[in-house]
Structures are given as C-alpha cells and as structure tokens.
C-alpha positions as CSV (number, residue, x, y, z in Angstrom):
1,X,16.1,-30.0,-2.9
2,X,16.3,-26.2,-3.2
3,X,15.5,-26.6,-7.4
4,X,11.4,-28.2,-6.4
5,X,10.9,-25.1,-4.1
6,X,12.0,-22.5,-6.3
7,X,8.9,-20.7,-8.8
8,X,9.7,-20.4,-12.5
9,X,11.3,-16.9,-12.7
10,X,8.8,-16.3,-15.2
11,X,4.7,-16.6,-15.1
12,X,2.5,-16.6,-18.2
13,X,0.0,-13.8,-18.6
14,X,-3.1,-15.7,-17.8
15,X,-1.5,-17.1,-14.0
16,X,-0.6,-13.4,-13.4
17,X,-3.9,-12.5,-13.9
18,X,-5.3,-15.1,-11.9
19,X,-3.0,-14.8,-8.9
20,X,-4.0,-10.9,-9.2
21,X,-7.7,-12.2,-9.5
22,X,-7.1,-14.3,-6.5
23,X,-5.7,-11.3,-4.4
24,X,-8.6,-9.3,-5.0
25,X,-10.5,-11.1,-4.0
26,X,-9.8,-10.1,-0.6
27,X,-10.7,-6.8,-0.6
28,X,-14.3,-7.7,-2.4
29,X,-15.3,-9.7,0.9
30,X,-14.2,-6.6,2.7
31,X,-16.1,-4.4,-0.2
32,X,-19.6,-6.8,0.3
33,X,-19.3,-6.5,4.1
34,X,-19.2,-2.8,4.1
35,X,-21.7,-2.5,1.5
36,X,-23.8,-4.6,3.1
37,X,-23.0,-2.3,6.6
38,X,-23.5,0.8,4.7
39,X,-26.7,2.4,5.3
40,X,-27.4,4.9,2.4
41,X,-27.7,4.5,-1.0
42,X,-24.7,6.3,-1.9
43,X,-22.3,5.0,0.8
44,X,-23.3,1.3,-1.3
45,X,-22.6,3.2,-4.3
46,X,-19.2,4.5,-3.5
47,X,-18.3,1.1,-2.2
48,X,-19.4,-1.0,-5.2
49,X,-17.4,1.3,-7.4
50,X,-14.4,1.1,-5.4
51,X,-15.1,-2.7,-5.5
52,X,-14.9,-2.8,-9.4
53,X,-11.9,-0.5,-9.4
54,X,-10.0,-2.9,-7.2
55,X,-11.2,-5.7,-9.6
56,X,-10.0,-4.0,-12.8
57,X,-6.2,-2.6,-11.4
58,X,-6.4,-6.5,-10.4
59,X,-7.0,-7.5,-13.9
60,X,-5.4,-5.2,-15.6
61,X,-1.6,-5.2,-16.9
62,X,1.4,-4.3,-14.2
63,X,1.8,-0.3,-13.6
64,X,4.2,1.0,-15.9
65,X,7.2,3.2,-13.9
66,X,6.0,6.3,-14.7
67,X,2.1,5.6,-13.8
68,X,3.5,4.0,-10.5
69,X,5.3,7.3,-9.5
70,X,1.9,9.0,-10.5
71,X,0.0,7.5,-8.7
72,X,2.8,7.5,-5.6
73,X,2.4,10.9,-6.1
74,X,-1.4,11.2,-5.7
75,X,-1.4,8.4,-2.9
76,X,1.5,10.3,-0.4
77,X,-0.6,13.7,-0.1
78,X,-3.9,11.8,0.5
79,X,-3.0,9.1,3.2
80,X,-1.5,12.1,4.9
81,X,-4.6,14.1,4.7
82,X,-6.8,11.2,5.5
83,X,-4.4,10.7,8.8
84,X,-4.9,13.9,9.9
85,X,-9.0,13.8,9.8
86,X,-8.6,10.5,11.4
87,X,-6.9,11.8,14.1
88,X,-8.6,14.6,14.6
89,X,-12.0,12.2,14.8
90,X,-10.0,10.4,17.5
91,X,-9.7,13.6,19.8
92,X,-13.2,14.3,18.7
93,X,-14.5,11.7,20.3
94,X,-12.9,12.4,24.0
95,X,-15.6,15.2,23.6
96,X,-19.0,14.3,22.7
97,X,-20.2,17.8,23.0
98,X,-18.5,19.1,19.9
99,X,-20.7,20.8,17.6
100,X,-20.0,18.5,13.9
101,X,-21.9,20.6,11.8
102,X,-19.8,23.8,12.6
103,X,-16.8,24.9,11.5
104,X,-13.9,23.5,12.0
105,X,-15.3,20.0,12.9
106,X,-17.2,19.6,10.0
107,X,-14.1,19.7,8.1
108,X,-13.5,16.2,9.5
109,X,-16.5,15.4,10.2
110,X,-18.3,15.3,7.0
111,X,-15.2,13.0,4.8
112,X,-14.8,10.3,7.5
113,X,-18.4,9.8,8.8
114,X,-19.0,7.7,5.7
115,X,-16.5,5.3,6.8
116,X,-16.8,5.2,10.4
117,X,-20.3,4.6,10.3
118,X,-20.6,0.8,8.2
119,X,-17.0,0.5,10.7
120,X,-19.2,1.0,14.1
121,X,-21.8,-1.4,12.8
122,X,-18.8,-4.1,12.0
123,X,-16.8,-3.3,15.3
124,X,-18.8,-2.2,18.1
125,X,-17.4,0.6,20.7
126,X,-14.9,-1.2,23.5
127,X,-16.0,-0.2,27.1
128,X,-17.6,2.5,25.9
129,X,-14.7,3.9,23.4
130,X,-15.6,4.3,20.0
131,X,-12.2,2.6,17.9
132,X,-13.7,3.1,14.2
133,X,-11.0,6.2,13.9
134,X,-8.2,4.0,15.4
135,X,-9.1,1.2,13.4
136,X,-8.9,3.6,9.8
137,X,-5.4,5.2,10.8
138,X,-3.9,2.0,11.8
139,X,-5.6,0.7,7.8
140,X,-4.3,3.9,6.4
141,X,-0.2,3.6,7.9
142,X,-0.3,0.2,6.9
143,X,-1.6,1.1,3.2
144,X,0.9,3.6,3.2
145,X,4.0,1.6,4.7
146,X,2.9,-1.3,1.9
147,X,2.2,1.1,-1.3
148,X,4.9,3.8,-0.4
149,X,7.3,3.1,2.4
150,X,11.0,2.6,1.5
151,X,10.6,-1.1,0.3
152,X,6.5,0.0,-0.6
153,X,5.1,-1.9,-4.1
154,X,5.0,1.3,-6.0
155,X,8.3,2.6,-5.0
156,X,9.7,-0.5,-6.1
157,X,7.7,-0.3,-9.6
158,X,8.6,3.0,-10.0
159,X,12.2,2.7,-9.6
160,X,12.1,-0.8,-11.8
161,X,13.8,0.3,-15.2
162,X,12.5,-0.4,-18.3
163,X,14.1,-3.2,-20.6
C-alpha cells in the first residue's frame, strides 16, 4: 500500500526541469501583477528582469554547495537590511509629516518606495493604515525562514556533500 505512494528516489532531468518550470510559475503571476501595478517604466523593467531571473534559476541545473553558501552569504546581510528599511517605513508611516526627501528618511525612503507603491495599488490601506510595509517584512521573514533558516533550502544544499 505504502510502495504506490512512494516517488521514484530518482527524477530524470527533463521532470526536474519541469516541476522547477511549474514552480515558477508562481512567482511570474505575482511578477505580471506587479508589473502590470507598476507605474514607471523602470519599476516594469526591474520587474520583468527579476521575472526572467526567477525563470532561468528555475531552469537551470541545482546549486552546487559552494554557490548555495554564496549566495546564503549574499542573501543573510540583505534580508536583514531590507527588514530594517521595512521597518523603519512602518514607523514612518505613524507620522505623515516626515520630511522623505531629507536625510535620514530618504535612506529608506528611496529603496522601498518602488515596492510599496505597485503593493498599495494591489492591497489598499485598512481603516486608514497603510500595510504595504507589513506586508514586505512578513514576505521578507518568510523568504528568509525558507532560503536560510535552520532547515532553509540553501542551507540544506550547502551542507549536501558532494558524491
């Protein structure tokens, strides 16, 4: 009974690819909807490139060990970064007074206005509260939790040892 449930411990190739395919195909809807949200010619531009970046790691082969702790390195330093400008957004919006285009605000300001804005056109304010920022930390911890946390998919391939 078990034996029909159980997937062949090894996939060819070309179903990898397609299941990958098939997974990234996710993110495009979310890509088109924020394209299609984005105002400015180069807020469509960065998100049609991050589109077909998502569709080539998709395609491409699995990570290696070493590129996977690469990139784990790159990725820890900016989700913490991004975090922190989220945040600060969050607070900056309890005060709709603050000056953005001065220093420090515009430190913040400037980064994540490019992806709050197509996000306040897709989720509207609740009662008045603007939740774009909320919405981006809670996307960012769970990118982080799934790509780095203790049981993340590039910790696991970078511990993986090489036969």
């Amino acid at each position: 009974r078990t034996a029909r449930c159980v997937a062949p411990a090894r996939a060819s190739a070309s179903s990898r690819k397609a299941a990958l395919a098939a997974v990234a195909a996710s993110p495009a809807a979310l890509f088109t909807q924020l394209a299609s949200a984005a105002e400015s010619d180069e807020a469509r531009a960065a998100v049609a490139t991050a589109s077909n970046l998502v569709t080539q790691l998709a395609a491409s082969e699995p990570l290696d060990p070493e590129t996977a702790k690469a990139v784990a390195g790159a990725l820890g330093p900016f989700f913490n970064v991004a975090t922190i400008m989220f945040i600060v957004r969050i607070v900056m919006t309890w005060y709709p007074s603050v000056p953005y285009t001065k220093l420090p605000w515009v430190v913040a300001y400037v980064p994540t206005e490019p992806l709050l804005k197509p996000t306040r056109s897709l989720v509207p304010p609740v009662g008045g509260v603007d939740v774009s920022p909320i919405i981006w930390v809670g996307m960012i911890s769970f990118m982080n939790e799934i790509l780095l946390g203790k049981q993340g998919l590039l910790i696991l391939l970078s511990n993986k040892q090489m036969m």
